[in-house]
Wavefront OBJ file of the C-alpha trace (Angstrom):
o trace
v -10.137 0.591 4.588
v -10.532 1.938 1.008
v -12.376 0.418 -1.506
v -11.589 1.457 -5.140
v -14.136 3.962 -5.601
v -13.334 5.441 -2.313
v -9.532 5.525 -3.286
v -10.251 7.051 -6.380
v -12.329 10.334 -4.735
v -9.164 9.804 -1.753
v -7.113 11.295 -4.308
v -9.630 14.207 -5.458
v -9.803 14.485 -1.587
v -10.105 18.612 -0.902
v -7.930 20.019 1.318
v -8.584 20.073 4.954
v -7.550 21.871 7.794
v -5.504 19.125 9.452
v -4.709 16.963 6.033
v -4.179 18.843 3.066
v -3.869 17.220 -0.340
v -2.021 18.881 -2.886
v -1.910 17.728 -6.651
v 0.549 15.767 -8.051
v 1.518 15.369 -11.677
v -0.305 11.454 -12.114
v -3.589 13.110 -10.919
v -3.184 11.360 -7.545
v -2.702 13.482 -4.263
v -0.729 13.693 -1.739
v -2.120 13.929 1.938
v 0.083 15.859 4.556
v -0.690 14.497 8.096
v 1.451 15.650 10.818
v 3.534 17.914 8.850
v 4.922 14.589 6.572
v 3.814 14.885 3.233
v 2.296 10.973 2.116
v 1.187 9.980 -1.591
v -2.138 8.429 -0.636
v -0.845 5.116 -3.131
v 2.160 4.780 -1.063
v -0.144 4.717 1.880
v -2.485 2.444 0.437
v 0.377 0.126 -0.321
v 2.201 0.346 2.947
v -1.679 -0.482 4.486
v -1.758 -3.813 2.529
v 1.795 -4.353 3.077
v 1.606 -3.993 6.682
v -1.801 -6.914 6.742
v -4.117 -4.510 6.815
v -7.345 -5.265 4.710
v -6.549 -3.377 0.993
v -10.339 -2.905 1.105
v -11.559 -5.292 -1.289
v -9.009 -4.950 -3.901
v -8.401 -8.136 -6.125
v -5.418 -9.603 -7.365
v -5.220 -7.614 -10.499
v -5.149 -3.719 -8.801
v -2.342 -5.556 -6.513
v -0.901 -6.761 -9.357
v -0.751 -3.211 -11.250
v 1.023 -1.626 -8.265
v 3.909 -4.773 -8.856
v 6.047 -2.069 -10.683
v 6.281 0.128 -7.607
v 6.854 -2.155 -5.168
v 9.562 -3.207 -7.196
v 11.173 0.274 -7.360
v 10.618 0.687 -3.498
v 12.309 -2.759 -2.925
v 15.679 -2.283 -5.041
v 16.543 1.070 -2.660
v 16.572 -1.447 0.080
v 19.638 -3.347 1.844
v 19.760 -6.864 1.816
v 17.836 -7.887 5.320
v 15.056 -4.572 4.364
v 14.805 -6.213 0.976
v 14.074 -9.757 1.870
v 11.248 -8.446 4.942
v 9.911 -6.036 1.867
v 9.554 -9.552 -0.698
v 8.238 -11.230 2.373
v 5.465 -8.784 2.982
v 4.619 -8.609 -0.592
v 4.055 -12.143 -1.090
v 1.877 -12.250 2.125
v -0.052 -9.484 0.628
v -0.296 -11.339 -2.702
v -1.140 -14.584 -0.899
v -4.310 -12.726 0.701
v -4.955 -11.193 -2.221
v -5.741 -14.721 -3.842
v -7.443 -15.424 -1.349
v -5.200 -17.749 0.400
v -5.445 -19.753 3.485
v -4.298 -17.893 5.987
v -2.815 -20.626 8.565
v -0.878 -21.544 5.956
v 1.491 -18.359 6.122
v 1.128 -17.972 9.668
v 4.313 -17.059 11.844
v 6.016 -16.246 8.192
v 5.898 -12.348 8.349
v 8.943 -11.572 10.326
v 7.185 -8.325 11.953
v 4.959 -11.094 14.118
l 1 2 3 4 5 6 7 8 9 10 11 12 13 14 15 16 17 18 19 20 21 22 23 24 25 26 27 28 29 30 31 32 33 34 35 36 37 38 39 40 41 42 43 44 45 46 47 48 49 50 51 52 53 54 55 56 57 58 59 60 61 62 63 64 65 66 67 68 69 70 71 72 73 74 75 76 77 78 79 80 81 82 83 84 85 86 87 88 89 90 91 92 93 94 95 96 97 98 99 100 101 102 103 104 105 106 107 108 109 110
């Protein structure tokens, strides 16, 4: 996974043959893989969201990405909300460094 110096030249990534990146206004790229067209942060998020390691990212870049999440979670339903919170807080909880048996069996995607 990523660390922050590698997701900072991710987004100055050149384009590729199979993935091409494509400015966007924040400075930040997006990737196209498959023919979909992914902002590399949403990836990023989606890979800490989904347990995968965010690549040594602390609490505070987590943190600073709050706002986004947010914005992603109120275009959710009710059930898609309340899996989204869920995910986040597991992904905050690691973040801290938290125990993990202590939130085993709570993400609802296990």
């Amino acid at each position: 996974m990523e660390g922050k110096e590698e997701k900072a030249s991710a987004c100055a990534k050149e384009q590729t043959e199979e993935n091409s990146a494509t400015p966007k206004e924040d400075g930040c790229k997006t990737i196209k893989v498959e023919g979909q067209e992914l902002d590399l942060e949403e990836k990023w998020l989606n890979d800490v969201l989904s347990g995968e390691d965010p690549g040594g990212e602390s609490f505070e870049a987590l943190f600073a990405k709050f706002a986004s999440m947010k914005d992603r979670a109120s275009g959710l339903n009710g059930d898609e909300r309340k899996k989204y919170a869920e995910k986040v807080a597991i992904a905050f909880w690691r973040a801290m460094g938290g125990d993990e048996d202590e939130i085993e069996g709570l993400d609802s995607d296990e």
